[in-house]
C-alpha atoms as an extended CHARMM CRD file, in Angstrom:
* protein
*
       258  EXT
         1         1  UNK       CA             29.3650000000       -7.5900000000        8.2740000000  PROA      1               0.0000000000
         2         2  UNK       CA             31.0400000000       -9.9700000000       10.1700000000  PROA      2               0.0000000000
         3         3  UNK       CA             35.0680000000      -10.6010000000        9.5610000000  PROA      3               0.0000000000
         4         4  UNK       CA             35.0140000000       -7.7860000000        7.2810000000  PROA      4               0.0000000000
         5         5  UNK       CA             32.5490000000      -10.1590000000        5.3840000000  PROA      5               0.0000000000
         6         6  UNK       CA             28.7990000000       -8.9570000000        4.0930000000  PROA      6               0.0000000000
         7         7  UNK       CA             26.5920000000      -10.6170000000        5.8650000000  PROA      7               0.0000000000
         8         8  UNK       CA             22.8920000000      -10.8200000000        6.0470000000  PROA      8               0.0000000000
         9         9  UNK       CA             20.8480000000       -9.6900000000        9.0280000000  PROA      9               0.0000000000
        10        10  UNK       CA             20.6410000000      -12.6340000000       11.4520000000  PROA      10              0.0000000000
        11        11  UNK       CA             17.7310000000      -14.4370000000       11.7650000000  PROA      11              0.0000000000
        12        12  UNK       CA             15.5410000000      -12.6390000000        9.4240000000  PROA      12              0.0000000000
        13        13  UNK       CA             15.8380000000      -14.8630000000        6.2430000000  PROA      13              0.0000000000
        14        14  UNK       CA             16.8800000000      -12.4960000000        3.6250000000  PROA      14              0.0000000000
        15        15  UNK       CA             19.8530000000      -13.5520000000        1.6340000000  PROA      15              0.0000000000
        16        16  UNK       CA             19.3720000000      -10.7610000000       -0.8970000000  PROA      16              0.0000000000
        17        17  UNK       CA             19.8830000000       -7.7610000000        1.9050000000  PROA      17              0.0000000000
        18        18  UNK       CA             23.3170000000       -6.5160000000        3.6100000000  PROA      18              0.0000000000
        19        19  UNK       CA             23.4090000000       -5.7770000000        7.1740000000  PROA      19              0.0000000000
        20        20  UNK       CA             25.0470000000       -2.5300000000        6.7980000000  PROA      20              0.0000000000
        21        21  UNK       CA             26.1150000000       -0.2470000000        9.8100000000  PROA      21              0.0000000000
        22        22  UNK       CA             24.1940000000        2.8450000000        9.9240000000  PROA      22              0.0000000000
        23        23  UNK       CA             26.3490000000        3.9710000000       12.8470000000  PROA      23              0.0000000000
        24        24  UNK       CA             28.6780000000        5.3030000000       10.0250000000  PROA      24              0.0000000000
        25        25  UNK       CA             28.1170000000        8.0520000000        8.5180000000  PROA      25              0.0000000000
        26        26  UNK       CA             30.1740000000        7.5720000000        5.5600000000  PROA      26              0.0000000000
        27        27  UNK       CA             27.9880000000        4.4000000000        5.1600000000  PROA      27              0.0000000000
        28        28  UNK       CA             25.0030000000        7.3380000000        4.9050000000  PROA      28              0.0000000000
        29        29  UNK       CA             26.2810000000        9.7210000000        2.3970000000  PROA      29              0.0000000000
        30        30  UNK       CA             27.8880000000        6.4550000000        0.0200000000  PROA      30              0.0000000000
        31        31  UNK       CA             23.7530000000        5.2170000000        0.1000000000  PROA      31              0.0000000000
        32        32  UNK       CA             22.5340000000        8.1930000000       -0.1350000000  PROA      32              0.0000000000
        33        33  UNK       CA             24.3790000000        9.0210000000       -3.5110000000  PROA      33              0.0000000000
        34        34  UNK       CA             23.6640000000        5.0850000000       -5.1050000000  PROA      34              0.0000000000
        35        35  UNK       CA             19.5660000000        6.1620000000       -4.1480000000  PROA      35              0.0000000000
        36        36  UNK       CA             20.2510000000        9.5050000000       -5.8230000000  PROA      36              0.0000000000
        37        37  UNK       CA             22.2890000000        7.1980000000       -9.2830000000  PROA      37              0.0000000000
        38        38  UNK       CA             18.5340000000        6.3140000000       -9.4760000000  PROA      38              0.0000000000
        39        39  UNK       CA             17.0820000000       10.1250000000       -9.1890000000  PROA      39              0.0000000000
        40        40  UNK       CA             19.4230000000       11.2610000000      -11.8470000000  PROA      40              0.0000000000
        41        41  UNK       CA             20.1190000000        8.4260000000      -14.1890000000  PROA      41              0.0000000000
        42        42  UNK       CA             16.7850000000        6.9760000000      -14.5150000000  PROA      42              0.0000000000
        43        43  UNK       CA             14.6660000000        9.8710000000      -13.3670000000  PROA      43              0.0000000000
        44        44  UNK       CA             12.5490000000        7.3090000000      -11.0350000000  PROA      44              0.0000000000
        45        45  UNK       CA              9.8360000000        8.7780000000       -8.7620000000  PROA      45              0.0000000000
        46        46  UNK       CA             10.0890000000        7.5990000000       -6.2070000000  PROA      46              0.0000000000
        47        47  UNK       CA             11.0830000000        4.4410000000       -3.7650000000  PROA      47              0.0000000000
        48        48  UNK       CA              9.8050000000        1.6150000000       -1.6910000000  PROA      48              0.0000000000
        49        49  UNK       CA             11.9670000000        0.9610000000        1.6730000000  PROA      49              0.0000000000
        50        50  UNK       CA             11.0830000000       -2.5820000000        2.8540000000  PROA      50              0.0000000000
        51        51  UNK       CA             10.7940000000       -2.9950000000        6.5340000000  PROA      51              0.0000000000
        52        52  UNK       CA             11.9390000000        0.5750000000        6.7280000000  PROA      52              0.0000000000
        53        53  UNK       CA             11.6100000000        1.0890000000       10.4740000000  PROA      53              0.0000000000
        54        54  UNK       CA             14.8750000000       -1.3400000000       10.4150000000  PROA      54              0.0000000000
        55        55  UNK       CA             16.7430000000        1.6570000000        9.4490000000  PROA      55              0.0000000000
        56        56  UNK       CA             17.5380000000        4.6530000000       11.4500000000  PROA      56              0.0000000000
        57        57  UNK       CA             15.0180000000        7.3750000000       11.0340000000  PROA      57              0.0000000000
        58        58  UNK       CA             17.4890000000       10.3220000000       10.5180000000  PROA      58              0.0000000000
        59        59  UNK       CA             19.0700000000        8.5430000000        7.3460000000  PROA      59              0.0000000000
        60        60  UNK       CA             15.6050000000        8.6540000000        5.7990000000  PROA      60              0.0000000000
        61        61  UNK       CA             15.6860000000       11.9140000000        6.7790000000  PROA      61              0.0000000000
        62        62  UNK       CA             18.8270000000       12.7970000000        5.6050000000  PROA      62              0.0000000000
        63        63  UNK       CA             18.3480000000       10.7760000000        2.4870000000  PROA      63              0.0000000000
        64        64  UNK       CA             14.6030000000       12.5280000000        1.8490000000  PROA      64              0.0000000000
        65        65  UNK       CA             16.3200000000       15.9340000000        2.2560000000  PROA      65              0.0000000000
        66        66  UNK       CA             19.2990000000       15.4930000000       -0.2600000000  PROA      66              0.0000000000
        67        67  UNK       CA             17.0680000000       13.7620000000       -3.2670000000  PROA      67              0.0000000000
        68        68  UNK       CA             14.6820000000       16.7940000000       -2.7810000000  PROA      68              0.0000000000
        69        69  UNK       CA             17.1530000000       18.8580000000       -4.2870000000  PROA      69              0.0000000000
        70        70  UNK       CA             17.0950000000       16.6480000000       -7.3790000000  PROA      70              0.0000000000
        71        71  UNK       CA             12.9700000000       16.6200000000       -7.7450000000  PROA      71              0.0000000000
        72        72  UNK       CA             10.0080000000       15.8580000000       -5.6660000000  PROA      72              0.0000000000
        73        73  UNK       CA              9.3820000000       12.0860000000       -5.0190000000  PROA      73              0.0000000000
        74        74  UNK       CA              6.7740000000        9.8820000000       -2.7210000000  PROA      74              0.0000000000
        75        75  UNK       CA              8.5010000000        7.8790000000       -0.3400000000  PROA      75              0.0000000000
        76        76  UNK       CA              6.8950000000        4.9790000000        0.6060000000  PROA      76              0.0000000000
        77        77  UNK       CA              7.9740000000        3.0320000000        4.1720000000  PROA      77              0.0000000000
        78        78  UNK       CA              6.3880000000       -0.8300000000        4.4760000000  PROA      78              0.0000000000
        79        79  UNK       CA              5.8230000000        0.1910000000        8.0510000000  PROA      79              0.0000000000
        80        80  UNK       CA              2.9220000000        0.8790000000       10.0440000000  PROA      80              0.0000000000
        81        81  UNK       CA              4.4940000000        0.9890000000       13.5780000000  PROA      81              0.0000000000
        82        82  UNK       CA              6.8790000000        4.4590000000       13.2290000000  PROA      82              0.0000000000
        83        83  UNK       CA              4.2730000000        7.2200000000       12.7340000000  PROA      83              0.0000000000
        84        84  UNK       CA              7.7620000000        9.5170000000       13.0190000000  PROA      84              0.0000000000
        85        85  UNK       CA              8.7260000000        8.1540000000        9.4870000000  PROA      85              0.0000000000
        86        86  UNK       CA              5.8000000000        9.8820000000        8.0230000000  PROA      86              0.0000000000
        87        87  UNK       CA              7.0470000000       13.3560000000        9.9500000000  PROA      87              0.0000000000
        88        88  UNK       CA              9.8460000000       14.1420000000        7.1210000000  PROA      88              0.0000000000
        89        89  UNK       CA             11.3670000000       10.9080000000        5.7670000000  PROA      89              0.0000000000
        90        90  UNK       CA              8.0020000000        8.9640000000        3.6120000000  PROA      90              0.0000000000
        91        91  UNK       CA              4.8210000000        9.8870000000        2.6180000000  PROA      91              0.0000000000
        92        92  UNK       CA              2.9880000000        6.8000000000        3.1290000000  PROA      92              0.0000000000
        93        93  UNK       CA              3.1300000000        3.4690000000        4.7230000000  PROA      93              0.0000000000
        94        94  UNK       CA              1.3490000000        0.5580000000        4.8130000000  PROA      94              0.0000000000
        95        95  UNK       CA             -2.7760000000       -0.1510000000        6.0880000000  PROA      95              0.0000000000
        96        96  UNK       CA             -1.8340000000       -3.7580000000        6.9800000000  PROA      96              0.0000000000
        97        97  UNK       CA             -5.1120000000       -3.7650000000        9.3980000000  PROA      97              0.0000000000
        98        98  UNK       CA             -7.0250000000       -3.1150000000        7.1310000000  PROA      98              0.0000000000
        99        99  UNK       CA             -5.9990000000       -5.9530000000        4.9690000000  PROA      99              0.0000000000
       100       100  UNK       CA             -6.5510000000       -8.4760000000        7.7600000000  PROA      100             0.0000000000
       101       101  UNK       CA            -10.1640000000       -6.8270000000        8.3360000000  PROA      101             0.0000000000
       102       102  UNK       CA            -11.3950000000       -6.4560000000        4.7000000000  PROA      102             0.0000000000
       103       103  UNK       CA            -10.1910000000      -10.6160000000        4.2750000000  PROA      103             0.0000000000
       104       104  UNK       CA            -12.1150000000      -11.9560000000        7.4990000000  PROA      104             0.0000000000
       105       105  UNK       CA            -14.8170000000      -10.0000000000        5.8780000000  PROA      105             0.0000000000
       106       106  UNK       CA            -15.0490000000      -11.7370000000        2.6990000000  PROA      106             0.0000000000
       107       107  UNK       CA            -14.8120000000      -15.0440000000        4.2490000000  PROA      107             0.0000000000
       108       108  UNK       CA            -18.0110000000      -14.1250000000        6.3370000000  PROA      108             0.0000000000
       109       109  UNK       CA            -15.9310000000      -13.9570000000        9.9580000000  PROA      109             0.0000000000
       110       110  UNK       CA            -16.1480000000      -10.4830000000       10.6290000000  PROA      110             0.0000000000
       111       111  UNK       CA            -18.6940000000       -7.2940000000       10.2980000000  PROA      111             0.0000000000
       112       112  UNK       CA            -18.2830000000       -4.6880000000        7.8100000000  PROA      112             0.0000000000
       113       113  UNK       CA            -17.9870000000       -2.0750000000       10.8710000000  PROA      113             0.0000000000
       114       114  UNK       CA            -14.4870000000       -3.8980000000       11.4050000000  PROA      114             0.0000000000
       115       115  UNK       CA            -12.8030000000       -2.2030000000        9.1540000000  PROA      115             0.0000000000
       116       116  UNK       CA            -14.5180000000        1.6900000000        9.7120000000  PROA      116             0.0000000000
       117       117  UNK       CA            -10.9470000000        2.3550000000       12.4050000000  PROA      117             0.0000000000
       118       118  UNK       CA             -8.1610000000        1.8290000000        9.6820000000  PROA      118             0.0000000000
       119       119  UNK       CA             -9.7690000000        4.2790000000        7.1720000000  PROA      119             0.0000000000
       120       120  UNK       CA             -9.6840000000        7.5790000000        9.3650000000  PROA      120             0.0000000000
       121       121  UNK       CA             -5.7860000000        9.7030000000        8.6010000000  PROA      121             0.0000000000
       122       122  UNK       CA             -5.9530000000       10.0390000000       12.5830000000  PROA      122             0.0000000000
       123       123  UNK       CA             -2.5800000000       11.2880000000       14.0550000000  PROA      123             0.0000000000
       124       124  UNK       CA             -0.7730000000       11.0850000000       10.0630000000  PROA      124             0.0000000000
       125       125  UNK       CA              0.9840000000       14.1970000000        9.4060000000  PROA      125             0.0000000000
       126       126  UNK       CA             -0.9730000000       16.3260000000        6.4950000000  PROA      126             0.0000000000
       127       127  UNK       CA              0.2400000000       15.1380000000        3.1490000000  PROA      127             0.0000000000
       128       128  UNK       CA              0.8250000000       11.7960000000        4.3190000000  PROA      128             0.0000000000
       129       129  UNK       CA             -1.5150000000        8.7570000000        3.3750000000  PROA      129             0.0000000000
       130       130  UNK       CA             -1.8190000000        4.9760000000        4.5360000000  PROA      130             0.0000000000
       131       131  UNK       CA             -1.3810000000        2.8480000000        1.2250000000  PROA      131             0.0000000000
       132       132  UNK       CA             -4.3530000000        0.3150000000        1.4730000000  PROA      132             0.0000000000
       133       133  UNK       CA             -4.3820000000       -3.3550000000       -0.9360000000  PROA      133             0.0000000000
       134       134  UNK       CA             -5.6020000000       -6.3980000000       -0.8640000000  PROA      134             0.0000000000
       135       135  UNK       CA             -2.7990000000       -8.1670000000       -1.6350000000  PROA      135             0.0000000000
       136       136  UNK       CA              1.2380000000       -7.4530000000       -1.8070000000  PROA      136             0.0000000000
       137       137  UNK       CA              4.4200000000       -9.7590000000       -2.1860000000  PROA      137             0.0000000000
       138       138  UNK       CA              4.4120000000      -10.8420000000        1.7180000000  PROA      138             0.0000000000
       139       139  UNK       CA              0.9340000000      -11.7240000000        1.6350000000  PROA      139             0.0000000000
       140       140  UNK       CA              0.4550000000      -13.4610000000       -2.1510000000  PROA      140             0.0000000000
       141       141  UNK       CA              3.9400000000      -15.9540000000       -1.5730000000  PROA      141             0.0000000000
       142       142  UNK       CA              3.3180000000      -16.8770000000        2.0800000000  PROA      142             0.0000000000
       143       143  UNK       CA             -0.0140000000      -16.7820000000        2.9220000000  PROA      143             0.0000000000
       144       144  UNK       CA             -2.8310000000      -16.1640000000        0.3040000000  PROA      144             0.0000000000
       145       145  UNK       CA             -3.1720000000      -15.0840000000       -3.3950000000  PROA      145             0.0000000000
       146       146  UNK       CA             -5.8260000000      -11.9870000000       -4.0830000000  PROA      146             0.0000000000
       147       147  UNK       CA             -8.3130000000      -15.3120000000       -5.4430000000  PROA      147             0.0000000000
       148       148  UNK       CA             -8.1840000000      -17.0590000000       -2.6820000000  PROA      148             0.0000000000
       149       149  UNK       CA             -8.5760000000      -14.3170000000       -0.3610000000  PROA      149             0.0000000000
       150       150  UNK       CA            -11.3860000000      -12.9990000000       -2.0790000000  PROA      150             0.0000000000
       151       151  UNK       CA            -13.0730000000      -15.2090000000       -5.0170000000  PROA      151             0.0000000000
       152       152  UNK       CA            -13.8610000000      -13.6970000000       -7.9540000000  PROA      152             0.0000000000
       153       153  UNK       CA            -17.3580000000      -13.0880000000       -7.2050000000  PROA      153             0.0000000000
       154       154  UNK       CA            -16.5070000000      -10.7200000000       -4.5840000000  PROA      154             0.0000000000
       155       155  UNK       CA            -13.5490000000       -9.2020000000       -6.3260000000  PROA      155             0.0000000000
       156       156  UNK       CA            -14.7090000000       -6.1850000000       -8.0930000000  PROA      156             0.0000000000
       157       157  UNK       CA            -16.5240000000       -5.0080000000       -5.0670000000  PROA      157             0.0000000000
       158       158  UNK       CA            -13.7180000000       -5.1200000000       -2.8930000000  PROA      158             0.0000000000
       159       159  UNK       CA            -11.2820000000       -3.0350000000       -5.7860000000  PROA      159             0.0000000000
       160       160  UNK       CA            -14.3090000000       -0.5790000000       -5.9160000000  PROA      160             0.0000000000
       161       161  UNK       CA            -13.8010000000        0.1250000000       -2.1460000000  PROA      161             0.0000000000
       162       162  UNK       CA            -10.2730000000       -0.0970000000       -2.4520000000  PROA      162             0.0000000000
       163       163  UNK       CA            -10.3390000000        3.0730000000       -4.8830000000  PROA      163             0.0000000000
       164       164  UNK       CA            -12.4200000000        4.8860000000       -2.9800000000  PROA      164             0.0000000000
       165       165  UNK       CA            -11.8940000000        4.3310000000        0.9430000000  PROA      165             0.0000000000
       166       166  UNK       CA             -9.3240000000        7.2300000000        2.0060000000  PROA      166             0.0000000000
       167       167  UNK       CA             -5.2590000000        6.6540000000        1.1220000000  PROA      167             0.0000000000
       168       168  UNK       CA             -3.6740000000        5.1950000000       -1.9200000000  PROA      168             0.0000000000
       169       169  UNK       CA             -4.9240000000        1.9310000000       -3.1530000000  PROA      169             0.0000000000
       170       170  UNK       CA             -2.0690000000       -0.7680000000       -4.5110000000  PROA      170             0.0000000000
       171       171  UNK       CA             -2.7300000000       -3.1180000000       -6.9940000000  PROA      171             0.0000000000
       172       172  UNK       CA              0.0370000000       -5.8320000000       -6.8490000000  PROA      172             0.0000000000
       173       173  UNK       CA              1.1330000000       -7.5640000000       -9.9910000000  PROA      173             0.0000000000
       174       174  UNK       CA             -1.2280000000      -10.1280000000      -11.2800000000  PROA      174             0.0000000000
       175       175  UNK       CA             -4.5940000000       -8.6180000000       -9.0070000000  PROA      175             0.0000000000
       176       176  UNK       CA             -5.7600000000       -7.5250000000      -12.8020000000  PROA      176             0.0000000000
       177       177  UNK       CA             -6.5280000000      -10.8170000000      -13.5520000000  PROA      177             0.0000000000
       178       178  UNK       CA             -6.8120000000      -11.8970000000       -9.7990000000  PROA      178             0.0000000000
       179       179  UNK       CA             -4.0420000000      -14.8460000000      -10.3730000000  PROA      179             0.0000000000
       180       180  UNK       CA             -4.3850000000      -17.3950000000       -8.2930000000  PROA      180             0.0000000000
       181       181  UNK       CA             -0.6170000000      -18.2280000000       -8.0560000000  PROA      181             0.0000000000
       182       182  UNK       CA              2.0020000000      -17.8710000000       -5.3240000000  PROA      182             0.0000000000
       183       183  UNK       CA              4.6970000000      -15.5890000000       -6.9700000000  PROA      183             0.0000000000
       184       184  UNK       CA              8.3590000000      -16.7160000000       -6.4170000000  PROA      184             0.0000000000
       185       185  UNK       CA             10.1850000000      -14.8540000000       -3.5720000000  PROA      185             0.0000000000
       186       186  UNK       CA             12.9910000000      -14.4180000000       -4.6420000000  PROA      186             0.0000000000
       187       187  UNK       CA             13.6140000000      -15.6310000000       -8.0090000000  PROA      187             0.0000000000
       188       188  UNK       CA             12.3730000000      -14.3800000000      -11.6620000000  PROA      188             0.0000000000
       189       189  UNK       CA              8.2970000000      -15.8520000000      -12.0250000000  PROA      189             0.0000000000
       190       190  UNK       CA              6.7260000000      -13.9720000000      -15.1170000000  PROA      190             0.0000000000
       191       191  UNK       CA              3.2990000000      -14.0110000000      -15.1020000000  PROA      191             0.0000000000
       192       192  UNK       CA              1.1450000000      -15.8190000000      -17.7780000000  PROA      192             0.0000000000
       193       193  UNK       CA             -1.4240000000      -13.1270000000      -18.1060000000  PROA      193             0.0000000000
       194       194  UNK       CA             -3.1370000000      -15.4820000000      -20.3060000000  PROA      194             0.0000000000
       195       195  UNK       CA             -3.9990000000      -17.8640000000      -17.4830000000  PROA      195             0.0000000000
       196       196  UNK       CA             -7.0260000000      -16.4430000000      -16.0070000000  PROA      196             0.0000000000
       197       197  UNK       CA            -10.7850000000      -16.4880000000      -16.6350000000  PROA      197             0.0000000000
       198       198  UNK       CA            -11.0220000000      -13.1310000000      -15.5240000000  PROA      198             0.0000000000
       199       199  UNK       CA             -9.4480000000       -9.9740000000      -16.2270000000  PROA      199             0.0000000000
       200       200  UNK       CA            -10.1460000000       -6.8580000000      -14.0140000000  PROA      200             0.0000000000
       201       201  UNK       CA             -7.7030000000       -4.7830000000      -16.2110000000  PROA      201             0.0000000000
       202       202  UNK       CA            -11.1320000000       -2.5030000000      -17.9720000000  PROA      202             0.0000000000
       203       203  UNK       CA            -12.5980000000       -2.2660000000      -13.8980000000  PROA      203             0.0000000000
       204       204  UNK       CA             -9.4010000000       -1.1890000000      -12.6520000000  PROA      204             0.0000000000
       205       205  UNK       CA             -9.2880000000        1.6610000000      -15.3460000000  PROA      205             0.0000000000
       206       206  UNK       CA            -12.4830000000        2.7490000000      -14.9330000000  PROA      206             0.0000000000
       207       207  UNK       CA            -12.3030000000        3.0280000000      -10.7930000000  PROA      207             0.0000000000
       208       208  UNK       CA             -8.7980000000        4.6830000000      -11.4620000000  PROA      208             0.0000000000
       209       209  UNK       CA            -10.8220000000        7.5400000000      -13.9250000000  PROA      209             0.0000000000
       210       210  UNK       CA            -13.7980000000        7.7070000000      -11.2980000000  PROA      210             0.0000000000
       211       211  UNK       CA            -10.6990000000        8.4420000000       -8.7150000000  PROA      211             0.0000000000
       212       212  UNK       CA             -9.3100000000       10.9320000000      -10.6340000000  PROA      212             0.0000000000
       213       213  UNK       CA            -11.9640000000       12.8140000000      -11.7600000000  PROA      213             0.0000000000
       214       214  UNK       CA            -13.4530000000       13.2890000000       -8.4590000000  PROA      214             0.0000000000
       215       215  UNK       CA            -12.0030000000       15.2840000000       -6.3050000000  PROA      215             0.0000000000
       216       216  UNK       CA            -13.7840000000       13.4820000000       -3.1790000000  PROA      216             0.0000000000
       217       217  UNK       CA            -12.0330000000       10.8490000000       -3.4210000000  PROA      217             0.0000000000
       218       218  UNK       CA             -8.1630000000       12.2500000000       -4.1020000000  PROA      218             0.0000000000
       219       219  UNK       CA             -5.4400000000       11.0580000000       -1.2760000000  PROA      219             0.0000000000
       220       220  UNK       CA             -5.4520000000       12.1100000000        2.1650000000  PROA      220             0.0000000000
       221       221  UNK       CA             -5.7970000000       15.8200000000        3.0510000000  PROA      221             0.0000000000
       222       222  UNK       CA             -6.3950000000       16.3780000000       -0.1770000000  PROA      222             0.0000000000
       223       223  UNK       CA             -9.6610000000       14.2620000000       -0.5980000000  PROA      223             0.0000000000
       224       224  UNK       CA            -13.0360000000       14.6570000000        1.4740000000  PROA      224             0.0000000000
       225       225  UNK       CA            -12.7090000000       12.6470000000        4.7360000000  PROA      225             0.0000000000
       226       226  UNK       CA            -15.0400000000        9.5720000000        5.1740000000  PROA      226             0.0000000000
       227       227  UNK       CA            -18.5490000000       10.1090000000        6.6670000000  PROA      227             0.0000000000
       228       228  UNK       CA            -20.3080000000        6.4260000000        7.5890000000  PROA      228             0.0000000000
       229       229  UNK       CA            -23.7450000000        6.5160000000        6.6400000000  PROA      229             0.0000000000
       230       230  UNK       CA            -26.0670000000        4.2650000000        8.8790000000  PROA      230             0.0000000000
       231       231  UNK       CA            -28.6340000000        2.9330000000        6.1790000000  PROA      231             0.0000000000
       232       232  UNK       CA            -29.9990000000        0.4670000000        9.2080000000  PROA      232             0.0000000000
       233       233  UNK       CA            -28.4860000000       -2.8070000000        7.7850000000  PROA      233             0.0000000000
       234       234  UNK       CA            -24.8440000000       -3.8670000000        9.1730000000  PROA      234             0.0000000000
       235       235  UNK       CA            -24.3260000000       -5.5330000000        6.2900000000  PROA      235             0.0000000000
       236       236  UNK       CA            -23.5430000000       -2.8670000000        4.0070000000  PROA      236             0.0000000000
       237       237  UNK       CA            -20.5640000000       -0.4850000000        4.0960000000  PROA      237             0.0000000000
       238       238  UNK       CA            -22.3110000000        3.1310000000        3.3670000000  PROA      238             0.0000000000
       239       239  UNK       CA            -20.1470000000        6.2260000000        3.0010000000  PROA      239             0.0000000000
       240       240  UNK       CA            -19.9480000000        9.7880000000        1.5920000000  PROA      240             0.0000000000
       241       241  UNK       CA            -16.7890000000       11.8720000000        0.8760000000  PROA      241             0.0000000000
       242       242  UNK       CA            -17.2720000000       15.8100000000       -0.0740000000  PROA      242             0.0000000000
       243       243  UNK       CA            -15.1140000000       18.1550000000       -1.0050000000  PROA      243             0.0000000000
       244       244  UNK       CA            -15.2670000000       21.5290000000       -2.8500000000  PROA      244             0.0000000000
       245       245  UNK       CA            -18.6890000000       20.7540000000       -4.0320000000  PROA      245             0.0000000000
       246       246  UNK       CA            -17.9020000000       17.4930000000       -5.2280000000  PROA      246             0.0000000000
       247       247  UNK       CA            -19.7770000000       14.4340000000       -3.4850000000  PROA      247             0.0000000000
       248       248  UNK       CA            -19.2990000000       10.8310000000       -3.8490000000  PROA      248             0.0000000000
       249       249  UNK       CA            -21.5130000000        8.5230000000       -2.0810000000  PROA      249             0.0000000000
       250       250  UNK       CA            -20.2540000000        4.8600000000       -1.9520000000  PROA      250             0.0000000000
       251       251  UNK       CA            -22.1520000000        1.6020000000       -1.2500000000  PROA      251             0.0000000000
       252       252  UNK       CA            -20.7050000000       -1.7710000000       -0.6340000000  PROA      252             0.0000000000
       253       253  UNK       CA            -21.9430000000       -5.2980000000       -0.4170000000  PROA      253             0.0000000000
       254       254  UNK       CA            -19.0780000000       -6.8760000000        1.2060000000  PROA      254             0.0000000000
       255       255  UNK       CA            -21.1600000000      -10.0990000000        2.1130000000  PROA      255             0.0000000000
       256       256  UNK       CA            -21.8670000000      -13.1540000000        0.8440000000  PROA      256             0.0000000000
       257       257  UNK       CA            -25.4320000000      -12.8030000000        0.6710000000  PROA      257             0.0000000000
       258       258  UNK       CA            -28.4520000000      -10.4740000000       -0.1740000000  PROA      258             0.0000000000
């Protein structure tokens, strides 16, 4: 704070967040115990830390560490700069390169082999995962709602390779009926789920029971890794994943066309 006032952190444009001093240690152990209210009272299962690498790694650390002793939770950072988070603090952070890939893809701009580097766990930690969507709160308010990315033509193809590319696939609220409306930042906007032609909700179940039922395709380390298959047309996105005699083998029409 400033004047022994709260203030936000300068610059940034977030009236709803405290720039706190993490230099104190007290400051640790009183957040610490309000993350671990939530643990005990509520029995939650984890959390999301926005812009996480703005904090210093040791609290998450520190913080991890004490809630363990509560009950196992996935930590999630919206990061994808601090590989070091993912050492003891988080579990998974965010594939945002693979988001920019997979959209110039479905507006014809890019290859299908653009997107092959973000879906390797290279250099993650085992037991930690990159959490891969095609859409989130940053991305539907200021630049592009999941429709207008997309199209609803295209849609269904692109959650199919969502649920089965390596990581965690998020599905951000209102991508079941692929709403084509920029939520409100930071005020209450309750979605009409009435308002769209299309609902995804049955395709989204399905993938998630495909997902679940085949070991091949389960998180990370845990899963089979990706194997590109070269079927001799660019155009579409081939892949196996194996694991303990289960096989999946995936293929994608991420084009336009034929």
């Amino acid at each position: 704070g400033a004047d022994g006032q709260i203030t936000d952190p300068v610059g940034m444009g977030w009236p709803d967040v405290a720039d706190l001093n993490y230099d104190n240690k007290e400051l640790w152990a009183e957040m610490i115990d309000c993350m671990a209210f939530w643990v005990r009272e509520f029995d939650i299962d984890g959390f999301r830390c926005d812009y996480a690498n703005g904090v210093p790694r040791e609290f998450w650390e520190a913080a991890r560490a004490e809630l363990e002793k509560i009950k196992p939770l996935l930590m999630l950072a919206e990061d994808n700069q601090e590989k070091g988070l993912l050492e003891e603090a988080f579990d998974l952070n965010y594939n945002w390169e693979l988001y920019d890939a997979v959209v110039r893809i479905a507006e014809d701009k890019a290859a299908v082999r653009n997107m092959k580097p973000y879906l390797y766990n290279d250099g993650y930690p085992e037991g930690t995962f990159r959490l891969n969507f095609l859409d989130n709160h940053d991305k539907n308010s200021w630049e592009k709602t999941i429709a207008a990315a997309f199209g609803y033509e295209k849609l269904p193809c692109f959650f199919a390779m969502l649920y089965t590319v390596p990581g965690i696939p998020l599905i951000y609220t209102g991508d079941e009926i692929g709403l084509d409306h920029h939520i409100a930042f930071m005020e209450r906007d309750p979605i009409d789920w009435n308002s769209s032609d299309v609902d995804y909700r049955p395709l989204l179940a399905e993938l998630g029971a495909i997902r679940s039922e085949n070991a091949a395709l389960h998180s990370g380390n845990y899963g089979g890794a990706i194997a590109f298959l070269d079927l001799g047309n660019e155009n579409v996105f081939a892949f196996t994943r194996r694991v303990d005699g289960n096989a999946v083998i995936c293929l994608f029409n991420l084009t336009g066309g034929e």
